[in-house]
N, C-alpha and C positions, 0 to 999 in steps of 0.2 A: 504493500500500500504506500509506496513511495511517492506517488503524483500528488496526494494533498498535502502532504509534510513542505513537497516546495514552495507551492503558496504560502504558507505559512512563516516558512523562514526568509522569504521574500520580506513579507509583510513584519514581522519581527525587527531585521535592519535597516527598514525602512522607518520606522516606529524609535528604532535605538539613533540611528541618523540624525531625525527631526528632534528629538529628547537633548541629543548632548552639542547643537548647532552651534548654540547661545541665549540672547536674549530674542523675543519676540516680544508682539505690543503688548501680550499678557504677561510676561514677566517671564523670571527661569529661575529654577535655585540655583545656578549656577554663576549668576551672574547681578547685584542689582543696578540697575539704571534708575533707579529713585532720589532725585534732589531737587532742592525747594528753588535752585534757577532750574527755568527752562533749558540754556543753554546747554549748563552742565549734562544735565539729565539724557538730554539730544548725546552729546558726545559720549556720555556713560554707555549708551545705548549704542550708538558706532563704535566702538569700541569691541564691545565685547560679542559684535559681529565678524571682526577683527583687523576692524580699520587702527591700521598702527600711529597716522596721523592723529586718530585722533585721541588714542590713549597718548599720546605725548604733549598734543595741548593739553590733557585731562592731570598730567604729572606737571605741568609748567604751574597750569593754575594753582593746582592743590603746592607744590612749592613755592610760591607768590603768595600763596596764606598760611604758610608755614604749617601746613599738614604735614608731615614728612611721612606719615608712614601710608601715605593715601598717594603722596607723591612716587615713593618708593615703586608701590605698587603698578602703576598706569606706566613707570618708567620701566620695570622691568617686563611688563605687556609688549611694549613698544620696541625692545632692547632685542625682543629674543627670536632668534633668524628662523623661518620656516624651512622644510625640507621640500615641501609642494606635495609631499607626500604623510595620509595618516594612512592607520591600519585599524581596523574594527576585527573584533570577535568576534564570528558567530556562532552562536551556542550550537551542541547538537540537536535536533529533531527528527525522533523517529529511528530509524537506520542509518542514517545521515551525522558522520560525527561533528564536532563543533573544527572550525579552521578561521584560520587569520586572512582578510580578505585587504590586498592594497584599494587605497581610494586615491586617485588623485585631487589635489586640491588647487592645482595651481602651479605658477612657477616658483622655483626658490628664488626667497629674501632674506637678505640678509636683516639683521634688525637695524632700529634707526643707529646713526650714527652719535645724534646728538643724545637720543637716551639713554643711550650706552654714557656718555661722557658725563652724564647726568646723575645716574644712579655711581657709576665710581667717585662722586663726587658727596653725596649720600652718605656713601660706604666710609670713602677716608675721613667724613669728620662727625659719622655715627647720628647722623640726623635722619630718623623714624625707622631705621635699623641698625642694627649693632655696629659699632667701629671695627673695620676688617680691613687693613693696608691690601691683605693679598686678594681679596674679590675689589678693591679700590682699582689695583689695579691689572686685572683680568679685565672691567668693563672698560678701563682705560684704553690698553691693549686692542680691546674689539673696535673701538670707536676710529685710535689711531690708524689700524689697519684701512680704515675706509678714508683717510686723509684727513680726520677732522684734530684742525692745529691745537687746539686747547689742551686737545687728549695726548695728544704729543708730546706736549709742553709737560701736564701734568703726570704723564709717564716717566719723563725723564728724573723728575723730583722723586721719583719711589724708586729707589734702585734696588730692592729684594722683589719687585713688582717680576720685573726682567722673565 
């Protein structure tokens, strides 16, 4: 009785798919896009659709109000490079055992430049996460590799960063 089990696990990753996307206008647990600006709200919302622009306006502002660890956050969203590619489970059904299915998602990016130099920036002086010289500069590192000069700059100043 293998033919109705496909449908089913069709309809299963189809269901796991749309569950772990992100935000939608109704909301997600995984994500909240909830804030008393509109604006914010909007960008919370692009974001964790996985607009990396706009998790890095959402870290400038939240560090322009000294949120830091709201900053931290939207910086490291915006920081961290995609492969283009995820992978889903699909559980077994039936006779049918469960396997790892690729998805493509797109082409690889790398993460932003400036949120990399931003959150290393965070990191070296422990503002809304822990003071850490050596992820201070690993995000330094990533930023520098894409030419951005500050990160350069402030690589050169961590010499155990190296």
């Amino acid at each position: 009785m293998p033919g109705p089990m496909l449908p089913l696990r069709v309809i299963i990753v189809l269901m796991f798919c749309l569950f772990v996307t992100g935000c939608t206008s109704t909301g997600s647990i995984f994500c909240d896009s909830e804030h008393p600006e509109p604006k914010i709200a909007n960008l919370m919302k692009e974001s964790c659709a996985g607009n990396r622009l706009a998790a890095l306006q959402l870290g400038l502002w939240f560090e322009g109000h000294e949120q830091y660890p709201e900053a931290a956050h939207y910086f490291e969203i915006a920081s961290t490079p995609s492969s283009g590619r995820n992978y889903l489970y699909v559980p077994p059904a039936g006779d049918v055992p469960g396997f790892t299915m690729p998805v493509d998602s797109g082409m690889h990016q790398d993460g932003l430049a400036e949120a990399q130099f931003r959150l290393g920036l965070l990191y070296l002086h422990g503002q809304g996460v822990g003071q850490n010289a050596k992820k201070a500069g690993k995000y330094f590192k990533l930023a520098a590799e894409q030419g951005h000069s500050g990160a350069v700059k402030a690589l050169s100043q961590i010499p155990k960063a190296r």
